[in-house]
C-alpha positions, -999 to +999 in steps of 0.1 A: +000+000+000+019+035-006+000+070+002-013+093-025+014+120-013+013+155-024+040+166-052+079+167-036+085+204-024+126+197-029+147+174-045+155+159-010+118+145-009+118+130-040+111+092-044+131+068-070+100+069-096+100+104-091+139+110-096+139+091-125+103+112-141+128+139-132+155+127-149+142+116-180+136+153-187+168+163-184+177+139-205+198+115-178+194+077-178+175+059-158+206+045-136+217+080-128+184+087-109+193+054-087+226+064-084+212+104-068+187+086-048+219+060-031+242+090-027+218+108-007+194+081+014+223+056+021+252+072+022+233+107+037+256+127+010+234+161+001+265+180-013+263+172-054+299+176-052+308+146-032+289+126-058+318+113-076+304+093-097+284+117-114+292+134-143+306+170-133+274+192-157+254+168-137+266+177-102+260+214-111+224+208-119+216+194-090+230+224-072+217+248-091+184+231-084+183+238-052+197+199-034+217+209-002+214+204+032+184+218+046+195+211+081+229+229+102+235+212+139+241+240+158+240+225+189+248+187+199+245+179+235+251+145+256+232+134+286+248+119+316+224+082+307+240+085+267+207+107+253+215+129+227+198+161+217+207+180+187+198+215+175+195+219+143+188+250+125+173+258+089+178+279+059+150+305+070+168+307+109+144+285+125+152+256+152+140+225+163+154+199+183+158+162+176+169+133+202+187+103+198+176+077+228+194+044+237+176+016+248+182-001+275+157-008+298+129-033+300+108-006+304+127+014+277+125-015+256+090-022+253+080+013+249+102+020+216+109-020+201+087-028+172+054-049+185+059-090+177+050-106+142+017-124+138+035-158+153+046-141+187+080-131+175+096-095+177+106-087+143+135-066+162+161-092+160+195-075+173+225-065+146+251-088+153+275-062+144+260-037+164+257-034+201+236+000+212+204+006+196+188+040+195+155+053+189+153+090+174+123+112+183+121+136+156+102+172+154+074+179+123+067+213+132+087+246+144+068+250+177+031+233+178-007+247+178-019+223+205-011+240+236-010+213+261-006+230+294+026+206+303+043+205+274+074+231+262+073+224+226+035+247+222+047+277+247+047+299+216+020+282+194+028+270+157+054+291+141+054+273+109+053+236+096+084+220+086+087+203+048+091+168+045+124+172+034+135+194+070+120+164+090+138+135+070+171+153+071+168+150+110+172+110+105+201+112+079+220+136+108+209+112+136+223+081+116+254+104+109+263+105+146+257+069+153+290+059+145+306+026+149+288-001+166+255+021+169+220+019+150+189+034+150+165+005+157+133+036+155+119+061+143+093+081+163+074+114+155+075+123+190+094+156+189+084+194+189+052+199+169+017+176+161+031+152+131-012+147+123-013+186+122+015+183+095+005+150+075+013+158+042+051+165+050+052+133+074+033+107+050+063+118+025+085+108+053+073+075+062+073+063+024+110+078+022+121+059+055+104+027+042+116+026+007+139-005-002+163+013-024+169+044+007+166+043+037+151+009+041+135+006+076+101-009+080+075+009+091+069-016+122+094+003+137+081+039+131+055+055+156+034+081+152+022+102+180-008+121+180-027+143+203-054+130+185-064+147+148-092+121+141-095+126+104-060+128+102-056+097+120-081+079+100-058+091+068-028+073+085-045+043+089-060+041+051-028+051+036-002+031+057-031-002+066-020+000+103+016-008+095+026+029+113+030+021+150+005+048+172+008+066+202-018+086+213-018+110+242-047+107+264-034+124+299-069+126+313-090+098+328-121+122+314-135+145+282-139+174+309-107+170+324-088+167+291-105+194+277-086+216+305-055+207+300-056+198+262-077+222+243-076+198+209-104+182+233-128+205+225-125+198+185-121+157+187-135+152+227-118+117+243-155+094+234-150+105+200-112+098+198-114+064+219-144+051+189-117+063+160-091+044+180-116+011+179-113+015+141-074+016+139-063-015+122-036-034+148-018-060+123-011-090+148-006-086+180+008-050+179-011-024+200-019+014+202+006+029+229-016+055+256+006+077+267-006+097+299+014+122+317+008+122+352+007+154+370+010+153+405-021+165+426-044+168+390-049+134+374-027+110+392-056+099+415-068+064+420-098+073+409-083+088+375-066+055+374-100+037+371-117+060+351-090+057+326-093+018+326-129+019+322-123+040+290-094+016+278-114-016+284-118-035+253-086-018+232-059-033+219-033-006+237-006-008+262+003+024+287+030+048+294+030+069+322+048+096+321+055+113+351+058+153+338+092+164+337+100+198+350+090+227+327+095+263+341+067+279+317+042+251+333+032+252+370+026+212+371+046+198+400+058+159+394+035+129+415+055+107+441+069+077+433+042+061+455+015+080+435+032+068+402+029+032+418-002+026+430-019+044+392+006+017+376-009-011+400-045+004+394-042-006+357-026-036+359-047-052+380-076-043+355-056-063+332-034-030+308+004-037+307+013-003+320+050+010+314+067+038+333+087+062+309+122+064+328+132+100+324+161+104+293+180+130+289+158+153+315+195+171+324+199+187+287+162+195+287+154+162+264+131+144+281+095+143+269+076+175+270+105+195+275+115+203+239+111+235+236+116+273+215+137+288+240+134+322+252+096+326+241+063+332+259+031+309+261+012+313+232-021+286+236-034+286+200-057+255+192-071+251+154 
């Protein structure tokens, strides 16, 4: 199944069929089109000049078209637990962020490995040749329109959307820095921005990551996180079949209560988004990943606990809790460990494999929810 994508905004987006429709005009072969497409999603070269084994009047098309890299690190910082958050910058002088996580915990494990094959097995079968794995949370907008009272990334609302080119050159910088015996083992739309607000740009990037002849990663081991779009997340799941691993954030054990601290409530309210989430198609026995951020003293209760298993009951999800990492902008203070236990208890008993999110990279400002525009003021703007 491949999406019905709109046209390539750059020669970075472009697909092999469409390098070689490209091609054909200027009058190159066929084989030089494959060669382009290697040079750049294999070997992450985006300089024509490095392409040495292209004819020289070649190499200064391409330039003169416009293929460069869209992306400058301007910042690339190290956690004390091996996260790793880079700045990156674009042509026009905006920034995003992008992380690189290694897995290493059970925990950490199940919440970014690929869900198991139709016969039980986890199609994540380790690199001989490799021995860290990282997952890279990658942004899809410059700031984000949602406004989630917790989170950093939507202090100063939606400054623009980012192409589909911008987002995909985030995963040919993150494989850059994995050097050695290091891999990226997944891909998930988790950074700054709503990747549903911006599907266009991000269904370009899931059939570039998936295509044999680039990049090459199946999409079993891409997630998409959503504050829940429903029409755009019923898009995902006609273009993609339910191949696209999902994460939704819920946060709120009810419509009223989510409403208050996500305003995309109001648009798409929880009943609506928990019946849209029934229709998802779950190939095997994957499952929809909740995520819930728990803020101490506002929805951590045992009572929010089995509220929000009443409204999970019958779905094919697992849980992350998230307990909210500090954010000066956002007044939310951080439950107790005891808190965090006894919600986690709550829903397992009720029969949901729950997960607590171990904090990564929280000393560099990396952790979830913390990504951020520095340096701007709260700016709640919901569409």
């Amino acid at each position: 199944m491949t999406a019905a994508l709109s046209p390539p905004q750059s020669l970075l987006e472009r697909l092999p069929h469409e390098w070689e429709e490209l091609f054909a005009g200027w009058g190159q072969p066929r084989y030089r089109a494959r060669q382009v497409f290697a040079w750049i999603h294999q070997r992450g070269i985006l300089e024509p000049q490095a392409m040495t084994d292209l004819p020289g009047p070649l190499r200064l098309r391409l330039a003169q078209e416009g293929l460069a890299p869209p992306l400058t690190v301007v910042a690339d910082q190290v956690s004390s637990d091996g996260t790793r958050k880079l700045l990156v910058e674009m042509v026009d002088s905006q920034r995003v962020e992008t992380v690189l996580i290694p897995r290493g915990s059970v925990a950490e494990r199940d919440v970014y490995a690929p869900p198991q094959d139709d016969d039980g097995d986890s199609d994540d079968e380790p690199d001989p040749a490799a021995t860290e794995a990282y997952s890279q949370c990658i942004s899809s907008q410059v700031g984000c329109a949602m406004g989630c009272a917790f989170c950093a990334s939507g202090i100063a609302g939606l400054k623009r959307q980012m192409t589909a080119g911008e987002i995909y050159a985030q995963v040919l910088l993150g494989r850059a820095r994995l050097e050695g015996q290091r891999r990226q083992s997944g891909i998930v739309f988790m950074g700054m921005g709503e990747p549903l607000h911006n599907y266009p740009a991000v269904a370009r990037v899931l059939e570039l990551l998936r295509t044999a002849e680039g990049f090459g990663m199946s999409l079993r081991r891409v997630t998409v996180s959503t504050s829940g779009l429903i029409p755009e997340l019923r898009q995902l799941a006609e273009d993609f079949g339910g191949r696209v691993r999902l994460a939704v954030s819920v946060h709120a054990s009810d419509s009223a209560s989510r409403s208050r601290i996500m305003p995309i409530n109001r648009r798409y309210p929880l009943p609506d988004l928990l019946a849209a989430l029934r229709e998802y198609p779950v190939p095997g026995l994957g499952r929809i990943t909740i995520e819930y951020t728990l803020l101490g003293g506002d929805n951590d209760s045992d009572g929010d606990a089995l509220r929000l298993s009443e409204q999970l009951a019958g779905l094919p999800v697992k849980v992350n809790l998230i307990p909210v990492n500090p954010v000066p902008e956002a007044a939310f203070p951080a439950p107790s460990e005891a808190r965090v236990a006894s919600f986690q208890r709550i829903l397992r008993a009720r029969g949901l494999d729950t997960f607590v999110r171990r904090r990564k990279g929280d000393d560099i400002a990396a952790a979830c929810g913390q990504l951020a525009l520095h340096g701007e003021k709260r700016k709640v703007r919901v569409l």
